[in-house]
N, C-alpha and C positions, 0 to 999 in steps of 0.2 A: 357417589350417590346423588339421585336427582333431588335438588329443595328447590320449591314453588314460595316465594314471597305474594299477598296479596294485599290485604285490609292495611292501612296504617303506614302502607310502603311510601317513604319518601323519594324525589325524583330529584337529580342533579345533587343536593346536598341536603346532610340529616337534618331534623326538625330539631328543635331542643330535648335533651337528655328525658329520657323516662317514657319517650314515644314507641307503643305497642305496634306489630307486626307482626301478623298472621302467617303461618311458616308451616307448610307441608312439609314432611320429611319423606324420600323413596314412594311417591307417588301413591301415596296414604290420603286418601281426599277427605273422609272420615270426617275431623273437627280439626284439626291444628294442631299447632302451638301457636301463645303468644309471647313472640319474645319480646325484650327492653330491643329497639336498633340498633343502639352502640353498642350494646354490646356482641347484638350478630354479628356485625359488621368488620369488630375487631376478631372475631372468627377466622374470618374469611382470607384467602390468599389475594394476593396481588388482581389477581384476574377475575374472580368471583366479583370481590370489592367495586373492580369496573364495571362489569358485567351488571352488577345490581345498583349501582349508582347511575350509571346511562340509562337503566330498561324505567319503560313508562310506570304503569301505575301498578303493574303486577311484575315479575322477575323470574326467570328460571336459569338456574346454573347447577354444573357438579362439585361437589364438594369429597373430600374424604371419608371413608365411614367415621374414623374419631370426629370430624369437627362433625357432622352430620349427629352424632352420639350425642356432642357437647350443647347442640342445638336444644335436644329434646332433655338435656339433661337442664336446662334456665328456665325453659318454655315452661308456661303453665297452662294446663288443660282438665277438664273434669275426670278424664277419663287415665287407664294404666296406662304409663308412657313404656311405650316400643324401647327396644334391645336391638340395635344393630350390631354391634359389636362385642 
């Protein structure tokens, strides 16, 4: 599944612990989530991790449906979080 990183996204290496990131899940443009970044990040596979650790100030890679699930299951948003799997 496609996740869009935007607001909050750090570049080259994380910011200190508890920094929020804006995280589209499956091309949901809607409002978000916002996740902790370490903790997405330890999400992520080997390639993802690269993938969002190199890309500028916004990010897009595939993900699993579980970790994409695992996304919106931390995220927090005003609205009812989405069921992929």
């Amino acid at each position: 599944m496609k996740v869009k990183c935007t607001e909050g996204k750090s570049v080259g290496a994380l910011r200190p612990h508890g920094n929020l990131v804006r995280v589209f899940v499956d091309e949901d443009y809607h409002y978000g989530y916002w996740v902790e970044e370490d903790r997405l990040v330890a999400l992520l596979g080997v390639d993802a991790r690269r993938a969002y650790l190199e890309a500028g100030t916004e990010a897009t890679f595939e993900v699993e449906p579980a970790v994409a699930q695992s996304i919106i299951d931390i995220g927090v948003t005003p609205y009812k979080k989405a069921r992929v799997i």
